[in-house]
C-alpha positions as CSV (number, residue, x, y, z in Angstrom):
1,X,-102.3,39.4,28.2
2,X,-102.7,39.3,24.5
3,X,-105.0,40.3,22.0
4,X,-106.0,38.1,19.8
5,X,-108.7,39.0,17.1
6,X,-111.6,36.4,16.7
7,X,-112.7,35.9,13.5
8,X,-116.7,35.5,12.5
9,X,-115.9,33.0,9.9
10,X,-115.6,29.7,11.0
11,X,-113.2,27.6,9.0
12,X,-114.5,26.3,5.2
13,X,-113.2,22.5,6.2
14,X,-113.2,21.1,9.3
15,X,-109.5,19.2,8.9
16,X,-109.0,18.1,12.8
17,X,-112.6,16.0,12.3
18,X,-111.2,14.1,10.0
19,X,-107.5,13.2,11.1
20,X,-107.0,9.2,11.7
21,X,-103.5,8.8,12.8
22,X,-101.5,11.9,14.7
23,X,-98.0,12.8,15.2
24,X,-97.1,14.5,18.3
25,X,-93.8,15.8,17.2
26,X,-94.2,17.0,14.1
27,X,-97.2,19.1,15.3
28,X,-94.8,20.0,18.2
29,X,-92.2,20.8,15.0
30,X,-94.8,22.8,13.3
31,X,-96.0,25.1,16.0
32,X,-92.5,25.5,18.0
33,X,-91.9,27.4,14.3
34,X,-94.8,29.6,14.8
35,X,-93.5,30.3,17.6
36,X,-89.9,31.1,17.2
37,X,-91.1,33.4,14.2
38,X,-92.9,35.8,16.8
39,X,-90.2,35.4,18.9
40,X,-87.5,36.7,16.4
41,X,-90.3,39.7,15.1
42,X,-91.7,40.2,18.6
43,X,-95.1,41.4,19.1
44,X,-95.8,44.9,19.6
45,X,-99.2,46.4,21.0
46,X,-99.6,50.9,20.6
47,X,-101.9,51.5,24.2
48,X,-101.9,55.0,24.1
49,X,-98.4,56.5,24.3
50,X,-96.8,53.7,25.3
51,X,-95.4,50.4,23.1
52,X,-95.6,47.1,24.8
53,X,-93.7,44.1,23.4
54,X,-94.2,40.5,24.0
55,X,-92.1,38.0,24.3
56,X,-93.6,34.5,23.5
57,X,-91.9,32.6,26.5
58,X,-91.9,28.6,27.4
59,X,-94.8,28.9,29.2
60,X,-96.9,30.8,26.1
61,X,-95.6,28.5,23.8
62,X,-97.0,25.3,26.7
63,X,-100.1,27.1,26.1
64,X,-100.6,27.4,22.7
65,X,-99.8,23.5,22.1
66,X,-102.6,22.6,25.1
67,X,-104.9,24.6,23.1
68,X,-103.8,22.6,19.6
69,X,-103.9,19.5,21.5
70,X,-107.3,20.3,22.5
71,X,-108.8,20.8,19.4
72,X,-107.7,17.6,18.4
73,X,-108.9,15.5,21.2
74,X,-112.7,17.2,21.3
75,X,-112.9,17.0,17.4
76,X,-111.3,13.2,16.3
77,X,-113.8,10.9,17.2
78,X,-111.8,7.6,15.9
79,X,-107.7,8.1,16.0
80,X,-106.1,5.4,14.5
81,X,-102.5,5.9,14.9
82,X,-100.7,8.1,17.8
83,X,-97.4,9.2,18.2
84,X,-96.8,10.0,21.7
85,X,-93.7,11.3,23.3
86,X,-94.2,14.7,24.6
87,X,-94.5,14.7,28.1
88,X,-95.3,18.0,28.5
89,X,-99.1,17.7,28.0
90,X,-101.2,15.1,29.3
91,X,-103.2,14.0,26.4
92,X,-105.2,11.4,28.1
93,X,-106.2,14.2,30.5
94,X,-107.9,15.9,28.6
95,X,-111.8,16.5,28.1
96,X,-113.0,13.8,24.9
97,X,-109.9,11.5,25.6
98,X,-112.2,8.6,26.4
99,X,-114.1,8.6,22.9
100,X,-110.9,10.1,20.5
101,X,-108.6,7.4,22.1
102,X,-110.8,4.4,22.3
103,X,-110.4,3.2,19.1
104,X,-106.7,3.7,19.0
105,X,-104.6,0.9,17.0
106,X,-101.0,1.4,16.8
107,X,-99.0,3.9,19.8
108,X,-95.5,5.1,19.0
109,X,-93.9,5.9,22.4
110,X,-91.1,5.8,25.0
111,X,-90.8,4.4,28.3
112,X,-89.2,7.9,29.2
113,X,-93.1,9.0,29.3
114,X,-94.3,9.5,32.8
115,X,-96.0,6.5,34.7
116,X,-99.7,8.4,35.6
117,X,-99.8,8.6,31.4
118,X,-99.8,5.3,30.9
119,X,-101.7,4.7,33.7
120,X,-104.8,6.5,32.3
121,X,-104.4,5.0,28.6
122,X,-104.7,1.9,30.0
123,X,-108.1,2.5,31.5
124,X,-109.1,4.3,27.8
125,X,-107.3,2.2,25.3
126,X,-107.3,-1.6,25.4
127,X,-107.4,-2.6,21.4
128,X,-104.3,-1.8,20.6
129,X,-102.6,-4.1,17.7
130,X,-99.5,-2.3,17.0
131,X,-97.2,-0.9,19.5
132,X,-93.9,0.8,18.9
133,X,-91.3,1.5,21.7
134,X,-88.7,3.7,19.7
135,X,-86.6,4.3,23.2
136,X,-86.5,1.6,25.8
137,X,-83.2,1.3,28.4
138,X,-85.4,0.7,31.4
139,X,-89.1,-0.5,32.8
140,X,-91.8,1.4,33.0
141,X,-94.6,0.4,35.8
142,X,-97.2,1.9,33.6
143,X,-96.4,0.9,30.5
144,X,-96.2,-2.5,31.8
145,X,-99.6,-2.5,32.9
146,X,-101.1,-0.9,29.3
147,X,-99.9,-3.7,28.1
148,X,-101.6,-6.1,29.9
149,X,-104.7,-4.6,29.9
150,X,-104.4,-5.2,25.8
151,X,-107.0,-7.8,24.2
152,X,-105.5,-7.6,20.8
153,X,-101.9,-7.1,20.3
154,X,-99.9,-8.5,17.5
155,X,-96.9,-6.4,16.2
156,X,-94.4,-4.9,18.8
157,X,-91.1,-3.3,17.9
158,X,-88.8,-2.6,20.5
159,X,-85.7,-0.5,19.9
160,X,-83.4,0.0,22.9
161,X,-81.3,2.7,23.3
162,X,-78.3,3.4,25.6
163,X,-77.6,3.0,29.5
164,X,-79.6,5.4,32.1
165,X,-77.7,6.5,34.6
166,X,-79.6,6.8,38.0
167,X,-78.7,7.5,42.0
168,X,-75.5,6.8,42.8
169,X,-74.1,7.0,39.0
170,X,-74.8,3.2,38.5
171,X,-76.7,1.8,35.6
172,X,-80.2,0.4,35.4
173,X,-81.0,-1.4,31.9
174,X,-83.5,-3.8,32.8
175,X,-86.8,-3.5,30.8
176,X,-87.4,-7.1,31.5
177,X,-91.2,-6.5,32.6
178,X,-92.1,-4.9,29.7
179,X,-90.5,-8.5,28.0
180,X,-92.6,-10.6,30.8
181,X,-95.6,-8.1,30.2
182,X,-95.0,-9.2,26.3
183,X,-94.5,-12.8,26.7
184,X,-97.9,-12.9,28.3
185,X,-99.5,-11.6,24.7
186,X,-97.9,-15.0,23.5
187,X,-101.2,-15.9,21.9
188,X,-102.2,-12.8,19.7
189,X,-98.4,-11.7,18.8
190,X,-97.2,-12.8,15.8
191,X,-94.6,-9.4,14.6
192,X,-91.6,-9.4,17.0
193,X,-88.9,-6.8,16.5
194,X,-86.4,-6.0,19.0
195,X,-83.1,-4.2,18.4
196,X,-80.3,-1.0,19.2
197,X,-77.7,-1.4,21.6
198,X,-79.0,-2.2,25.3
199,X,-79.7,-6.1,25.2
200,X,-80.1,-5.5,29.1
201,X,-81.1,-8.6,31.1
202,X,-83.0,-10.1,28.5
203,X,-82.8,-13.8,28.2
204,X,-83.5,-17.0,25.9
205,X,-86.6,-17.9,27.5
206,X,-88.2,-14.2,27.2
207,X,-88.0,-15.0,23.4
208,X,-89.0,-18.5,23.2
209,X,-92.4,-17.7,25.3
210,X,-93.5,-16.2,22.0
211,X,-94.3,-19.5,20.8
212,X,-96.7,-18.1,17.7
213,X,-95.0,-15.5,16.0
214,X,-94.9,-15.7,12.3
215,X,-92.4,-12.7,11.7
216,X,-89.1,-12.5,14.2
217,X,-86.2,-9.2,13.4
218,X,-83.6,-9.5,15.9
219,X,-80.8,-6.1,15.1
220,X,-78.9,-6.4,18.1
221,X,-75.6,-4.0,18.6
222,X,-74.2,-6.7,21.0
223,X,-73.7,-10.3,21.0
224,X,-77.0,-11.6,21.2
225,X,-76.2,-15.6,20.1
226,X,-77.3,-17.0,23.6
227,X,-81.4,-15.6,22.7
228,X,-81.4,-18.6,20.3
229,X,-80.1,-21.6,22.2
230,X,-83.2,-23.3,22.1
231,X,-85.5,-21.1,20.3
232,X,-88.2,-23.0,18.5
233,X,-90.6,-21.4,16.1
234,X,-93.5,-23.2,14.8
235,X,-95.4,-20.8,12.7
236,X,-92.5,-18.7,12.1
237,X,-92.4,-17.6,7.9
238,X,-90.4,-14.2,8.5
239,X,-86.8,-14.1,9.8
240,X,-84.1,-11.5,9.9
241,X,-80.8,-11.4,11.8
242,X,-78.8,-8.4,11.6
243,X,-75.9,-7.4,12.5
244,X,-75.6,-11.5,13.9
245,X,-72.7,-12.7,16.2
246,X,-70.5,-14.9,14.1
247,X,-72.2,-18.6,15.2
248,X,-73.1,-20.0,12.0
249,X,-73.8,-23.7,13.6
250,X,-75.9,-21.9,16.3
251,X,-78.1,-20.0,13.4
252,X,-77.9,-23.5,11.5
253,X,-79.4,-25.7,14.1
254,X,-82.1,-22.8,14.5
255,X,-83.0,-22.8,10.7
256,X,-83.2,-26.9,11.5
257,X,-85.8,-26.7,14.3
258,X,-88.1,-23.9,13.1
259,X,-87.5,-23.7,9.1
260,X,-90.8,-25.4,7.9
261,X,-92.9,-22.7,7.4
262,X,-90.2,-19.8,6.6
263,X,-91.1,-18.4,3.4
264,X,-88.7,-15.1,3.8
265,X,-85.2,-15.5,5.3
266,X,-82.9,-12.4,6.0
267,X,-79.2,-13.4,7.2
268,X,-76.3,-11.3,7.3
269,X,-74.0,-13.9,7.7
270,X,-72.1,-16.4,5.2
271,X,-72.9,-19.3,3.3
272,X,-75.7,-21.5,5.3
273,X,-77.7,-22.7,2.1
274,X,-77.8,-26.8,2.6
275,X,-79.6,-25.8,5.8
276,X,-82.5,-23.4,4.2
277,X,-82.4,-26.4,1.5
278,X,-83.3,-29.4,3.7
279,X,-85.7,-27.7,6.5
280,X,-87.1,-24.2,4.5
281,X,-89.4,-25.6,1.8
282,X,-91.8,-22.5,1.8
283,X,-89.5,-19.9,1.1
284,X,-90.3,-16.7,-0.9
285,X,-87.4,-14.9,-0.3
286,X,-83.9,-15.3,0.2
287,X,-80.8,-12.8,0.7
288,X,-77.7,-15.7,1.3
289,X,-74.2,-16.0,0.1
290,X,-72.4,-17.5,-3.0
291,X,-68.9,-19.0,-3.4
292,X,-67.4,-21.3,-5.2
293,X,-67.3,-23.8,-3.1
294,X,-71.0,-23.5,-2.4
295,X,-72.2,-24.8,-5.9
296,X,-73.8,-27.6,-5.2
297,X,-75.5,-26.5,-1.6
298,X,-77.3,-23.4,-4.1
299,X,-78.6,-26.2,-6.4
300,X,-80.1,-27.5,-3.5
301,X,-81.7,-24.4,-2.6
302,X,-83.1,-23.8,-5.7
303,X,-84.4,-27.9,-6.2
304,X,-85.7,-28.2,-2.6
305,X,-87.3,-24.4,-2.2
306,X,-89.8,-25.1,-5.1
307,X,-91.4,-21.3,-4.1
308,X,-88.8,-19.2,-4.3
309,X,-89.3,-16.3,-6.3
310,X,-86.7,-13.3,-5.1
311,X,-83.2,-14.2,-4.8
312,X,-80.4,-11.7,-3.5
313,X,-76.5,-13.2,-3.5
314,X,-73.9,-11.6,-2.5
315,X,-70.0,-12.6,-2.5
316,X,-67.1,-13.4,0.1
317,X,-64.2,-14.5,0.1
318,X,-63.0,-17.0,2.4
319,X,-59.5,-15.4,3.0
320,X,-59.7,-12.3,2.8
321,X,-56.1,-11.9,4.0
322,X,-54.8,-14.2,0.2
323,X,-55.8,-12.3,-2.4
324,X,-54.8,-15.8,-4.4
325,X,-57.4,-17.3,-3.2
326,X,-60.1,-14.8,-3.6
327,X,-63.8,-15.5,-5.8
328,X,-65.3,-13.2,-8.0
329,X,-68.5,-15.4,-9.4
330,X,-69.9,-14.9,-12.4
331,X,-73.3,-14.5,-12.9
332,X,-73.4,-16.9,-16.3
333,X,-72.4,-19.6,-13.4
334,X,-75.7,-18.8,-12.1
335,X,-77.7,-18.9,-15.3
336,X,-76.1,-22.3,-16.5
337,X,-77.3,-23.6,-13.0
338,X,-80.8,-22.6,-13.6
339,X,-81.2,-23.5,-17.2
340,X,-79.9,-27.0,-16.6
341,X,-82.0,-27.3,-13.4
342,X,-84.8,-26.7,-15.7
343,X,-84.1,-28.9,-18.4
344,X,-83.2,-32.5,-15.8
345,X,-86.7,-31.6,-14.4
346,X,-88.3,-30.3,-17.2
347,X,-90.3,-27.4,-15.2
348,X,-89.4,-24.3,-15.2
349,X,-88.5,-22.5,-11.4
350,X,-90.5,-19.6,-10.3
351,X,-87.4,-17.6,-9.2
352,X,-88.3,-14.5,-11.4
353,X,-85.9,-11.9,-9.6
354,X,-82.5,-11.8,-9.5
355,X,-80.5,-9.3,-7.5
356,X,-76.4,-8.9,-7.5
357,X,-74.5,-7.5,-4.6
358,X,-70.8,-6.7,-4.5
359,X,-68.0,-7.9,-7.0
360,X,-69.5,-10.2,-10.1
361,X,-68.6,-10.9,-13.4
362,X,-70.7,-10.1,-16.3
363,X,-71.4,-10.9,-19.8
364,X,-73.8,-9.5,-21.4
365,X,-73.9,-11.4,-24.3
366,X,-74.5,-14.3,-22.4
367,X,-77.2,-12.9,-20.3
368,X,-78.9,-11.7,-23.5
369,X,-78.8,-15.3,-25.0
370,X,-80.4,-16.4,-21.8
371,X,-82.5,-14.1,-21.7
372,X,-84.1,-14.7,-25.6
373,X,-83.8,-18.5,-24.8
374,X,-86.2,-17.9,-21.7
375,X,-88.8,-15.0,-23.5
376,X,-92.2,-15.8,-21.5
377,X,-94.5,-12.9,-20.8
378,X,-95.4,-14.7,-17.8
379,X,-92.1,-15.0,-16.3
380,X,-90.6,-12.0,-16.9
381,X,-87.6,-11.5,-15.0
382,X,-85.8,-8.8,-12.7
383,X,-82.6,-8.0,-12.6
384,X,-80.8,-5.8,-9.7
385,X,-76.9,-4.6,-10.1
386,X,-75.0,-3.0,-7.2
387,X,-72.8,-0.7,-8.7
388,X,-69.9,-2.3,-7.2
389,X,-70.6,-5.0,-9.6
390,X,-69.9,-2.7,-12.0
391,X,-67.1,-0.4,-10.9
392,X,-64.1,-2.4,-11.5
393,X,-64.6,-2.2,-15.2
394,X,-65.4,1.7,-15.3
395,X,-67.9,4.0,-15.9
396,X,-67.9,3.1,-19.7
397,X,-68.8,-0.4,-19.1
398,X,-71.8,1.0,-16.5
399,X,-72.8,3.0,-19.0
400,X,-73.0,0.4,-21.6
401,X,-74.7,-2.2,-19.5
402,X,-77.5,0.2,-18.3
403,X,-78.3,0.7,-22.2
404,X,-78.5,-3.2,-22.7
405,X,-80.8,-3.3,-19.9
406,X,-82.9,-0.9,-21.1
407,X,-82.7,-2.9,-25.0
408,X,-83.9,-6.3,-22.9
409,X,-86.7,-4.0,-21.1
410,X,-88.1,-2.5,-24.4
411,X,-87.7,-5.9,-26.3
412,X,-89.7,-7.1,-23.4
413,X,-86.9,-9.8,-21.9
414,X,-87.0,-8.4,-18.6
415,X,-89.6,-6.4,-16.9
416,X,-87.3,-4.4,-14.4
417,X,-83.9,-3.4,-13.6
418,X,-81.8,-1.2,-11.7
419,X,-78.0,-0.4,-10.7
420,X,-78.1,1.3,-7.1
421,X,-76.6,0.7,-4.0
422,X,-77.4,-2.4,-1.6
423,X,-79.3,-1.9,1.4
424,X,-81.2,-5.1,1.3
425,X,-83.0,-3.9,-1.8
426,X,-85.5,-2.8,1.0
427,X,-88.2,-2.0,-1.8
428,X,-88.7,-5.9,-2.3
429,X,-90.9,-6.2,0.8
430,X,-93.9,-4.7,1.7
431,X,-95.2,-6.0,5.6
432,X,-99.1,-6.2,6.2
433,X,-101.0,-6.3,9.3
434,X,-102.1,-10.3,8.5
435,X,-99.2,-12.1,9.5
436,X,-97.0,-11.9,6.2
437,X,-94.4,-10.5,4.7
438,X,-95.3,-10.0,0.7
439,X,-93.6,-8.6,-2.5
């Protein structure tokens, strides 16, 4: 029973027209704030003697983003990108679903959505090349069956979350149809990420059916070592482990039977370089592990991986518990390695960045003599410090080294560098929708 004022002036630009990719919860964001503000103000209406106020209730507020929706759906004629999670209005039921949706690309959604949803998309969208399931702990009937209806679908991330509790208190955590439903898109998927902390019932052989993907991200909370007992890749160039079980020889002999074609490796596990060595001669990219005992399997990396151009090393120690026998490296053991590399094969490598993570030794007198030996415009190199390198010789010696950084960029020795913290450095890689993984 409100009043609200038309206006005679239609809008100078028509913005929902034009919009490509939408975001379900942050419209929902945006309007349950319009909301809330009339809420907290109230709405009051003089009739006469008498005040009326309004209270926007759930039901309003339902109403007002069916109406938003609406306007959407009968104005975009070719969506892109959805994110859908509100299961509070049906967008697929709505008048113009059929020509804004049929075009769609990428869906961001959850299997919490109800069945009949995905039950209609599927007779809309069937293009689809990227879909993201941000909250999976259990199958879905209709999701199961939008995938299968898809012709074109190549990049899937999967992130599982938690255990549903159903009748009887007891625990159902199987999404292993939406896996099956997945394993059947063998042929057009090469992106594969699947992660959180419900590995469910899935098995070895739901991973291996995807026989042609060229990128694979496996972040498991649990033990998930038993997905690659006989995992074979053959187009594989993309790999990252996280948060691994601790089965080097099991991540070895996988690097052995798939490696070929890897051009960017991810592991967060200890030294395995004579294995990238011997089977990864494509690779890009590499984030390993550096020790001095592992001299002469890092020459190897950098003689038989003839590509690689980004290198990230980080230290261990291989008892932590004797303090005796603990390695801090130092980074001119690094540059000696690549200068004599250089000068037995007489080519120069195309490794041309260089970052640092946790405890090294510097000297920057040494790096600067390197660095002047090494002048190309060409080749111009990066250089990447966690400040943890830095740390244990104080803030002065930060300080200090961040203004001989800055003297090597200006002299024009390096073309980068930066001291931050290490989260994988996650501004080295930029994904595509072709298969790859670039810099």
């Amino acid at each position: 029973n409100m009043a609200i004022p038309s206006t005679t002036r239609p809008p100078m630009f028509d913005y929902a027209k034009f919009c490509r990719n939408l975001h379900i919860s942050h419209l929902n964001y945006l309007i349950d704030s319009f909301t809330l503000r009339f809420k907290r103000n109230k709405i009051s209406c003089n009739t006469g003697n008498r005040v009326k106020t309004y209270h926007l209730n759930l039901y309003s507020r339902y109403l007002i983003k069916q109406e938003i929706y609406r306007i959407f759906v009968n104005q975009c004629q070719n969506l892109n990108t959805l994110e859908y999670r509100d299961k509070s209005v049906p967008l697929f039921f709505l008048s113009n679903a059929e020509i804004c949706f049929s075009n769609l690309r990428e869906l961001r959604t959850t299997t919490e959505m109800p069945v009949s949803i995905f039950y209609r998309m599927t007779q809309i969208c069937r293009n689809l090349e990227s879909l993201i399931i941000e909250e999976c702990h259990t199958d879905n009937d209709g999701l199961v069956a939008f995938i299968n209806i898809q012709n074109r679908l190549n990049y899937v991330k999967i992130k599982t979350k938690g255990r549903r509790l159903i009748e009887n208190n007891t625990s159902n955590d199987s999404y292993i149809r939406i896996i099956n439903a997945l394993s059947n898109k063998s042929q057009s998927m090469v992106h594969f990420h699947i992660g959180g902390n419900n590995l469910g019932s899935l098995s070895h052989e739901d991973i291996t059916n995807l026989v042609n993907l060229q990128m694979l991200i496996i972040d498991f909370q649990e033990d998930w070592k038993m997905l690659f007992k006989y995992a074979i890749f053959p187009n594989l160039r993309v790999i990252e482990l996280r948060n691994p079980p601790r089965a080097l020889e099991l991540l070895t002999s996988f690097i052995e039977r798939t490696g070929a074609n890897l051009e960017i490796i991810y592991f967060a596990i200890p030294s395995f370089n004579k294995a990238v060595a011997k089977y990864c001669p494509n690779l890009h990219c590499l984030t390993t592990w550096f020790h001095n005992n592992d001299i002469k399997e890092f020459k190897e990396v950098l003689i038989y991986c003839p590509k690689l151009e980004n290198l990230t090393l980080a230290t261990y120690r291989t008892d932590p518990k004797r303090c005796d026998e603990s390695f801090d490296p130092h980074l001119n053991e690094i540059l000696e390695i690549i200068e004599k590399l250089e000068e037995s094969t007489q080519q120069k490598l195309k490794l041309n960045k260089l970052e640092l993570c946790w405890p090294w030794k510097i000297d920057i007198d040494f790096l600067e003599n390197f660095l002047v030996k090494h002048k190309d415009p060409k080749e111009l190199k990066y250089f990447y410090f966690d400040p943890v390198c830095v740390k244990e010789f104080g803030c002065d010696f930060e300080d200090f080294l961040e203004l001989k950084l800055k003297k090597f960029k200006a002299n024009g020795l390096i073309n980068d560098f930066g001291i931050k913290n290490y989260i994988r450095f996650s501004n080295n890689f930029v994904r595509s929708r072709d298969g790859l993984m670039v810099l």
